[in-house]
N, C-alpha and C positions, 0 to 999 in steps of 0.2 A: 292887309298886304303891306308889305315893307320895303323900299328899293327897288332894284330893276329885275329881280326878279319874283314879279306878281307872278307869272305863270308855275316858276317853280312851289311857291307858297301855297300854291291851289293843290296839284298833283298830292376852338383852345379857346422835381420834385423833380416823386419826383412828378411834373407835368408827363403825361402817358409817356413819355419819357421813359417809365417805366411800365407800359401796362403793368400797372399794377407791382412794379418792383419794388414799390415800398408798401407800407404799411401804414396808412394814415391813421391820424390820431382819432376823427371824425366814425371810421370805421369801426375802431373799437369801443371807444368811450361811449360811442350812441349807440351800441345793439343791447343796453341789459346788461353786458357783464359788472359785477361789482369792484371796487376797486381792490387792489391787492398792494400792500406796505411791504418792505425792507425788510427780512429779519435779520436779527445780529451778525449770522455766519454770511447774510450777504450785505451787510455795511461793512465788514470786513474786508471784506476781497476790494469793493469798493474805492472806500479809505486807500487802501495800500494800492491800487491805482494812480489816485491820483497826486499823491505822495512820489511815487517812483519817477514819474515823469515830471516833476519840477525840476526845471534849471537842467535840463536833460544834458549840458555840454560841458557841466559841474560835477564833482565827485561826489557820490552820494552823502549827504548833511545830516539825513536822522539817524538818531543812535540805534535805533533799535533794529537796524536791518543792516548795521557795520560788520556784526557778526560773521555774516554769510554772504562776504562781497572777496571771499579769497577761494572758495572750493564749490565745486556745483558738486551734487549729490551723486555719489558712486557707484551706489547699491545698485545692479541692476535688477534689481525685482520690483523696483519703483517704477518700470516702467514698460508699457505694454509694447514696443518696438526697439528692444535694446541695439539692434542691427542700425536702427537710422538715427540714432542717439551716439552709436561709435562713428558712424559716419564724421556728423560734427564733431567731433571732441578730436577726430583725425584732424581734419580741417584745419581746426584751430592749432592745434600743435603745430601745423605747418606754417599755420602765419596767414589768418583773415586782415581784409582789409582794415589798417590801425585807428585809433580812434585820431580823433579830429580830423582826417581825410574826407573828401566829397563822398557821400554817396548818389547811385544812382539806381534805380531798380533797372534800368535798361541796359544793364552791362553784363554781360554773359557769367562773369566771374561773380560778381557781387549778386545780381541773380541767386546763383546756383548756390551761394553762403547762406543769403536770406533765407530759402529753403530750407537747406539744413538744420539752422537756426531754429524755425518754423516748427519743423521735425522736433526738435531737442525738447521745446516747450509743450507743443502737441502729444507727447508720449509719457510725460510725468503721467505718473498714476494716482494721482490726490494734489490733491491743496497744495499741503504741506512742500511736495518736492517741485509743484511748480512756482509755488513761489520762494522758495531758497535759490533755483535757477533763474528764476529772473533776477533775481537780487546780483547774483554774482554777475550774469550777461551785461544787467547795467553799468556794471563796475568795470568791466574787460573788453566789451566789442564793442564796433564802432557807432557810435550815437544813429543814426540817421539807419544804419541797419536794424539796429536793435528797437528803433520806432517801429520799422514794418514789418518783421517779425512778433513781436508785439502785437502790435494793434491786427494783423491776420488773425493771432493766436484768441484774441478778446471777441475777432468779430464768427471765429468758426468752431471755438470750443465749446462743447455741449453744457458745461458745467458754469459756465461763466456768461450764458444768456442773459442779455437783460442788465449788464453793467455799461456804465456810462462812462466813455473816455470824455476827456476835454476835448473840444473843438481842437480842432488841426491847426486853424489859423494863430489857436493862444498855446500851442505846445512849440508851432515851427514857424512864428510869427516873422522870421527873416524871408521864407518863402509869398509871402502874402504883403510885403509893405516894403518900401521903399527903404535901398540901406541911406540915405541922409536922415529918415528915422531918426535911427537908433545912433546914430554916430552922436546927432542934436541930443539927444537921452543922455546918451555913454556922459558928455558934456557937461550937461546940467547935472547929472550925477558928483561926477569931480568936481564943480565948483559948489555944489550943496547937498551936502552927505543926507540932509531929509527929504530930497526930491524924492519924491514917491511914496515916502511913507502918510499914511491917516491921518496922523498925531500932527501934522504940521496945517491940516486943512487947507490944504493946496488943492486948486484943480490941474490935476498932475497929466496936463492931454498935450499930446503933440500934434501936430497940424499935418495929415498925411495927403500931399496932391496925388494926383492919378498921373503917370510916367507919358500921360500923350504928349508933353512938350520937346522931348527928345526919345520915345521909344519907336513910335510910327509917324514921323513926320509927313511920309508922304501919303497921295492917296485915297484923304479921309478918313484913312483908320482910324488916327488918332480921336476922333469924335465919339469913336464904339470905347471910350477904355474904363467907363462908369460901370459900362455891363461886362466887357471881360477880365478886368480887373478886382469884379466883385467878388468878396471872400466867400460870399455863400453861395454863388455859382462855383469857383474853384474846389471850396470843400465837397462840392455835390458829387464831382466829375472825385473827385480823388477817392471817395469813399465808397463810387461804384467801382472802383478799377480794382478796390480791396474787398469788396465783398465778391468780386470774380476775376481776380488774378488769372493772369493766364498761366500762370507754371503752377496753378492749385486745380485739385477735380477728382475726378472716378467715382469711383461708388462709393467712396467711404465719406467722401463728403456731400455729393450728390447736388454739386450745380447744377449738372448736366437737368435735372429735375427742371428746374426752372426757366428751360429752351432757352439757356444760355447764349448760343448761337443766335438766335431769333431776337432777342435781346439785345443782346451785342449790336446787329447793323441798326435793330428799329431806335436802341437807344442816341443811339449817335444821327441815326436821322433827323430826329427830333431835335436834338441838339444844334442841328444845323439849319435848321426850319425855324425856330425860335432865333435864332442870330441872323437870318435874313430877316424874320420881321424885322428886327432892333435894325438894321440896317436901311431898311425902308424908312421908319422913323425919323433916322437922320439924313435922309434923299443920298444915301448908298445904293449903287448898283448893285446885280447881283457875287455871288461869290466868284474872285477869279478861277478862272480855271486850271491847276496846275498841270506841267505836263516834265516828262524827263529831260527830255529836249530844248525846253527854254529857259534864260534866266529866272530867278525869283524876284520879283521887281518889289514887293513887300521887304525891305531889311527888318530888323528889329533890333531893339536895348532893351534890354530888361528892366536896367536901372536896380536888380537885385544882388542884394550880397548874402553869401554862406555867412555861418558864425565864424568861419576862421579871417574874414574879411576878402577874400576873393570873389569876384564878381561874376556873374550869371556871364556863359560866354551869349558874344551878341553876335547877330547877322548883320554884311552890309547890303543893302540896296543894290538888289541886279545882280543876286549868286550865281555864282555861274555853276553849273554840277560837273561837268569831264575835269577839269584841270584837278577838283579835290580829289574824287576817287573813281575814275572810269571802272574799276573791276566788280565792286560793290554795288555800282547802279546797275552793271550790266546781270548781275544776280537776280537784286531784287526783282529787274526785269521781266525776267524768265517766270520768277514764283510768282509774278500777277499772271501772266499768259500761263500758266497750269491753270491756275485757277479758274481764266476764263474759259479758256476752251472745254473743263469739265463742265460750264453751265452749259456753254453752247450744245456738247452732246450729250448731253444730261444723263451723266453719273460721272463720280468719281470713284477711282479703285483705290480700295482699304490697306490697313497692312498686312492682312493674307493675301492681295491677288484679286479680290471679288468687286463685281462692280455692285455700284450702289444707285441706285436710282435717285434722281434730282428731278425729276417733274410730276413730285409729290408735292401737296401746298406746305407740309409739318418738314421736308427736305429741306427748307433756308436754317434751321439750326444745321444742320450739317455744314451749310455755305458758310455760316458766322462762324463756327469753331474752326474753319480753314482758314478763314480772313485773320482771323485775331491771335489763332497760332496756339489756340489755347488745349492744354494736355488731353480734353475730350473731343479732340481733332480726329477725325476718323482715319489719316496718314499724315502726322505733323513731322513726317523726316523726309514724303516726297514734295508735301506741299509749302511747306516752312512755313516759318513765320513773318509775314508781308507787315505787320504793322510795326513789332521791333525793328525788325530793318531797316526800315523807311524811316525811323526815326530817327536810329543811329545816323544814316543819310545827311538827313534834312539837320540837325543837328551838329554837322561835322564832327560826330564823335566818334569813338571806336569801340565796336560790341563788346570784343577782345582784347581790349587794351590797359594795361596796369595800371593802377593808380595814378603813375606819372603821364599819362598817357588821356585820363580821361579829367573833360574839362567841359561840365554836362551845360546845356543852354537848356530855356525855359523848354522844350518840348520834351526835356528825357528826366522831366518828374510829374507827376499825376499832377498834384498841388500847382503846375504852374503851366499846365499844357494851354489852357484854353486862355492865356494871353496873348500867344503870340498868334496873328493873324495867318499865319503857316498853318496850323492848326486845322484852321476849317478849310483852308484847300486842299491838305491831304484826304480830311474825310472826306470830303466831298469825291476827291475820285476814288477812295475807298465805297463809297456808296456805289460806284457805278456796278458793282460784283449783287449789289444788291437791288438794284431797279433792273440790269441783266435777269439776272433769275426770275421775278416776279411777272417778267414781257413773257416767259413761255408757260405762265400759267393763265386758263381763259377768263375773262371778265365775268364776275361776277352777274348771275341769271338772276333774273326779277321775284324768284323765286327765293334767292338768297337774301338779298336787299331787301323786301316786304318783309311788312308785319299785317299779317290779313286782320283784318276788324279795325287796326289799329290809325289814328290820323292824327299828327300834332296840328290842331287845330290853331295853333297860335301864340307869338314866343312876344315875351316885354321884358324889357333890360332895364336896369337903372343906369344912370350917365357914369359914364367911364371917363376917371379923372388919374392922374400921375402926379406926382412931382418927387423932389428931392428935398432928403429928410438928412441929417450928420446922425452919423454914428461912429460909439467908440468901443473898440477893441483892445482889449488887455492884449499887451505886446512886453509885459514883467517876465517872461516864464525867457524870452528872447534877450534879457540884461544881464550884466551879471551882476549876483549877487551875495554879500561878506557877511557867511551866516557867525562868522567870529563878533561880530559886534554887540550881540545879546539880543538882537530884533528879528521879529518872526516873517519871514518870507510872507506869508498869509498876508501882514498887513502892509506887504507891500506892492502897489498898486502904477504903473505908466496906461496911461491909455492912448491910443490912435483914430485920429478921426476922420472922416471921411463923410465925403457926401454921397448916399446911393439913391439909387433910385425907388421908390415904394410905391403902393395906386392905395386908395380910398378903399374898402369894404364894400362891394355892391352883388345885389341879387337879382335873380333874374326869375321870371313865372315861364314855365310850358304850359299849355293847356291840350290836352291830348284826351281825344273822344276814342273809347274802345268798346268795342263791342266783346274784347273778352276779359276773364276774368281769371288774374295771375299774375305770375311774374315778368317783367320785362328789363331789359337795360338800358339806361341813357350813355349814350355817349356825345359828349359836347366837343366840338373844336373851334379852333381859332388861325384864320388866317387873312390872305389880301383881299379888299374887295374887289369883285371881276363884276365885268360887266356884259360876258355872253357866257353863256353854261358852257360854251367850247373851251372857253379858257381854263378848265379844270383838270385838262388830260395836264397840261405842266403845271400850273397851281397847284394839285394836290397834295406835291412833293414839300409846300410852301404851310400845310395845314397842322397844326399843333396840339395834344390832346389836351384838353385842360380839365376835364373830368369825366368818371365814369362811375354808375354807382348803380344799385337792384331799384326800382319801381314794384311796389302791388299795383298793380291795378284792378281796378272795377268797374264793370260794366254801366256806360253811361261816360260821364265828365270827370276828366280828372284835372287837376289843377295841383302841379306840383311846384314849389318854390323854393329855391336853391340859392346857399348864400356864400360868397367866396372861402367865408372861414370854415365852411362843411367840404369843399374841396379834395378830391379824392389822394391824389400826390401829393399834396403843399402839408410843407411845415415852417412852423413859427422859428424866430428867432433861440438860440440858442443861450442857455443862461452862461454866465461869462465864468473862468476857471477858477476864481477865487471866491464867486458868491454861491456856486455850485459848492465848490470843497466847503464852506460855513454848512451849507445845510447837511452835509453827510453828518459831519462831524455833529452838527447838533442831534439828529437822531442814533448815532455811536453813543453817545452820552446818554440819551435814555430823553432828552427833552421834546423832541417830535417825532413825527411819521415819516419814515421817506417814502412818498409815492412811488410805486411800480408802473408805468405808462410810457407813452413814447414823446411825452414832451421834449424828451431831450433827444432825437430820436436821428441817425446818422443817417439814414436813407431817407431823403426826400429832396422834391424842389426847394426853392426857397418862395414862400408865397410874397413876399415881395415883388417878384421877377416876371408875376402872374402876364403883366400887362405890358406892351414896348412902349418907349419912352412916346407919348402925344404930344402932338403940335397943339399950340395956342387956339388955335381956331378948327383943332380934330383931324386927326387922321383917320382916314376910313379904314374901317377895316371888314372882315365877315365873323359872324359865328355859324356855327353849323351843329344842328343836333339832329340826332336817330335814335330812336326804339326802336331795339328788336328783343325778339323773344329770349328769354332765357335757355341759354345750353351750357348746363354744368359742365366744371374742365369734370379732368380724369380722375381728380382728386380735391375734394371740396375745400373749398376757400377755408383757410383759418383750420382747417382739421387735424392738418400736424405739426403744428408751434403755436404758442400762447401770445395771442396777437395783442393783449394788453401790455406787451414790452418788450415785446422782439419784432424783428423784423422778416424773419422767415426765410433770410437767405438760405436758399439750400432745400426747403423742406417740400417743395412742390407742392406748395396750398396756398399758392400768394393770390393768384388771381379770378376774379370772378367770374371768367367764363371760357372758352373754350375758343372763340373767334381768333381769329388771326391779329398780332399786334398791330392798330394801323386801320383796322376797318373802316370804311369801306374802299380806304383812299390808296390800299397798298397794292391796287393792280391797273392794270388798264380800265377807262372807263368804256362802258359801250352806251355812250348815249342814246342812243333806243329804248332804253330802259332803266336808266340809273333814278329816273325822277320817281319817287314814290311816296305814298302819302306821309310813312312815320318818318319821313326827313325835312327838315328846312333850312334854308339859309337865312340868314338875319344879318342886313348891312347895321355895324356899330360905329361911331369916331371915339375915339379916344383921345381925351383933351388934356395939357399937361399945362398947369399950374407955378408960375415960379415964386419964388421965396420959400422959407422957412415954414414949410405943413404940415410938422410932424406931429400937429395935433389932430389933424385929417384922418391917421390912420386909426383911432383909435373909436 
């Protein structure tokens, strides 16, 4: 027995984050499958990747694709949807947003381009004419569009599975770091024409602080800006908004597969579960609460600058919302209370007229596709879209408003939502659509909860330890650079450093006596320690997945032991965009292998992030683990996409079982019955370390 609850012991990527919405490396690499190598035609496509996206606010520099930077391809037999292909090319005639202007995806006009765009790229019918029209889109529209039509096009094209963009943060590095950066860069550049190149064996690193000295002054925010300022949290949150955009969906692409909706609130739940621990950590209260009616007493600075050097708009302290736009809030208004009141009478009507029943348990995708506005919305023209709006909002931006007009702040781009403290008070009453719903469905019966035979007889952890490690990020791709001077971009190199946070490697034993013989699932979480089982009906909203994965078991003792880096969401560090392109290029050339795998894999946690920052002398925390029985989803894990290198966005076989996201924590509890033997709690601390440890993680 462990802590204060002996009684209970008798009877916490992506982090479940995603049940299951990524694809861990762990999953694949350890069942058997063999590995599978690059062939030519796909180091090709490759290669010209990541080729196209260098220096992306520069004219394109290689010769070999100058060619085809004045005409996109004509023909319309190239392409299976020539109807959405003239769309765009209207479009464009007319006059898309110009290059070096802001983009933002949150702007109804730019929007509705990117799509198009989307469209143009999506309906080549070969290689050949998708890549002549990237070529030429590189050359003509605006950079920051042609990024996200782009990188949608890479992550939902059937034919281009399994390629590797560069990290977000080393393509749009001004989104991610501080512009006194790169100004200091820009600097040392003009006084020393070989800052940054190899040849001069310079350590060519800039010194990047975290924006808490003037972004969140008040408050205590400023204390959280290690974790929402980190790039591999940011790139996490950006890459899920892109693999399920909301103006992308139907059958053809088949998000909707993946309970989208369901998704949607549980992922952001999580998200917001994890940034209360991190805020416990540093003796934060909990999240404010927003409401329409009161100032914002959080201001924000961004402290970011575009490449055209205009700066991220900022918040002040104690916004006040009627004087900016009373007719806009009084909208948004209205489309939360639709929303509510169809939980409350549980349905909503479609766009034929017909009601839809809501107090189904598999009815929260419906709720999420209403919340998030996204195209597989069952009426997204009665119910709108509550989270654009709210952004535009909160943002002081205008959904509809022309280029001169829109002046985006950190909450109206993926890449830099989860900085600003605004962020998690919207979700947060964004969530409330989502704990509504789940109050009219009944607590789970003993019957649900049990594993009959089955008892975890007993859990041991290894010490939980944290600290802060520097790290550096190529921020070259964000300089500019004078490919007139006979020197190769490739061998030029700035990097950005920072201190983030990281924890030790540690495992952990269950011992679980069963009396039968099969399959079962663990699921582990991580959240605050409580010290009456009462305190879990609001705790549980505070509990965070940290793994889930298949059990054999066999009759008798089982003893199974579980190591952070087998962790089901979590992915390692990314390789950086210049030592990535060496290795393409080496196996182009015929000299190695390029491994097919998700090492470099865009959907996941960051397994750094696993643990919130520990006090010196421990912060308590719990874990929580259950076995229960295996129930296959609808369509079996991994059965349709090649889970050695893709992610499976789309293909409805991502995840391992059929339970609701969230189990057992996503409904009311009926303590009467929630105790049961394949569950326990386990009080941990987690200790944080200071100095230099970056030999600790290894």
């Amino acid at each position: 027995m462990h802590g204060p609850f002996g009684v209970l012991l008798l009877c916490s990527t992506v982090l479940a984050f995603c049940s299951a919405t990524y694809v861990p490396t762990s999953q694949t690499l350890g069942s058997g499958v063999s590995n599978k190598y690059a062939d030519k035609q796909f180091l090709v496509k490759q290669k010209f990747f990541f080729e196209i996206l260098r220096h992306l606010h520069q004219p394109i520099a290689f010769e070999e694709y100058l060619p085809f930077t004045a005409h996109w391809i004509a023909d319309e037999s190239k392409y299976t949807n020539y109807t959405e292909v003239n769309e765009f090319l209207q479009s464009f005639k007319q006059g898309l947003l110009k290059k070096g202007e802001i983009f933002t995806i949150y702007n109804y006009w730019y929007a509705k381009q990117t799509l198009q765009l989307y469209r143009f790229f999506q309906n080549a019918l070969d290689w050949d004419t998708y890549y002549k029209n990237v070529i030429w889109a590189r050359q003509n529209i605006n950079e920051g569009m042609f990024l996200c039509a782009l990188t949608l096009s890479v992550l939902h094209r059937t034919d281009l599975q399994g390629i590797v963009l560069p990290a977000i943060y080393e393509i749009y590095p001004h989104y991610f770091f501080n512009g006194d950066v790169f100004h200091d860069a820009t600097n040392r550049r003009a006084m020393d024409p070989a800052y940054g190149f190899y040849g001069n064996n310079r350590n060519n690193v800039a010194r990047s602080n975290y924006t808490s000295t003037f972004a969140t002054q008040f408050y205590g925010e400023g204390s959280m800006s290690y974790f929402t300022e980190d790039v591999g949290l940011n790139a996490y949150y950006y890459y899920f908004m892109m693999d399920y955009a909301p103006f992308l969906g139907g059958d053809k692409l088949g998000l909707n597969k993946d309970r989208r909706g369901e998704l949607y609130l549980f992922m952001h739940q999580q998200l917001l579960a994890r940034y209360s621990l991190e805020r416990s950590a540093n003796g934060l209260g909990p999240i404010q609460q927003l409401t329409w009616e009161s100032p914002i007493e959080t201001g924000y600075y961004p402290m970011l600058r575009y490449w055209n050097g205009v700066p991220f708009r900022a918040r002040e302290s104690n916004f006040l919302w009627r004087p900016y736009d009373p007719i806009k809030l009084s909208g948004l208004k209205s489309h939360e209370e639709r929303v509510r009141q169809a939980i409350d009478l549980g349905y909503v009507v479609g766009r034929d007229g017909q009601r839809i029943d809501l107090r189904q348990p598999d009815a929260i995708d419906i709720v999420g596709n209403l919340v998030s506005g996204s195209v597989d919305s069952v009426n997204v023209d009665y119910y709108k879209m509550i989270e654009t709006t709210a952004r535009m909002i909160l943002a002081q931006g205008d959904y509809y408003g022309s280029s001169s007009e829109v002046w985006p702040g950190a909450l109206m781009h993926y890449e830099t939502s989860m900085r600003d403290p605004l962020f998690y008070q919207f979700f947060q009453r964004v969530l409330s659509f989502y704990y509504d719903f789940k109050s009219y469905l009944p607590p789970y019966t003993i019957n649900e909860l049990n594993f009959e035979g089955v008892e975890i007889k007993g859990v041991s952890v290894e010490k939980l330890v944290t600290f802060f490690e520097p790290f550096d990020v190529d921020i070259s791709n964000g300089l500019g650079f004078d490919y007139a001077g006979g020197r190769s971009t490739w061998n030029f190199s700035v990097l950005a450093r920072k201190d983030r946070l990281n924890h030790k490697p540690f495992s952990y034993v269950l011992n679980i006596s069963s009396q039968f013989a099969g399959k079962g699932v663990v699921r582990m979480y991580m959240g605050p320690q409580m010290y009456s089982l009462g305190q879990l009906q609001y705790m549980k909203k505070l509990f965070v997945e940290m793994d889930q994965y298949t059990v054999d078991l066999v009759v008798g003792e089982n003893q199974i032991k579980r190591n952070t880096r087998d962790f089901y969401y979590d992915i390692r560090d990314r390789t950086t965009y210049t030592e990535l392109y060496m290795r393409i290029m080496k196996a182009y050339r015929g000299e190695e292998q390029f491994l097919l795998d998700v090492s470099e894999a865009h959907c996941g946690w960051p397994d750094r992030l696993l643990l919130p920052k520990g006090q010196p002398h421990g912060h308590p925390m719990s874990f929580f683990f259950i076995v229960t029985p295996f129930k296959p989803p609808k369509v079996p894990q991994f059965s349709t996409f090649d889970s050695t290198y893709t992610c499976g966005t789309g293909s409805g076989s991502k995840y391992i079982d059929e339970l609701p996201f969230g189990f057992p924590f996503d409904r009311e509890i009926n303590f009467s019955n929630f105790v049961t033997k394949n569950m326990q709690f386990f009080d941990v601390s987690v200790y944080h370390v200071n100095g230099n440890q970056q030999n600790a993680s290894h």
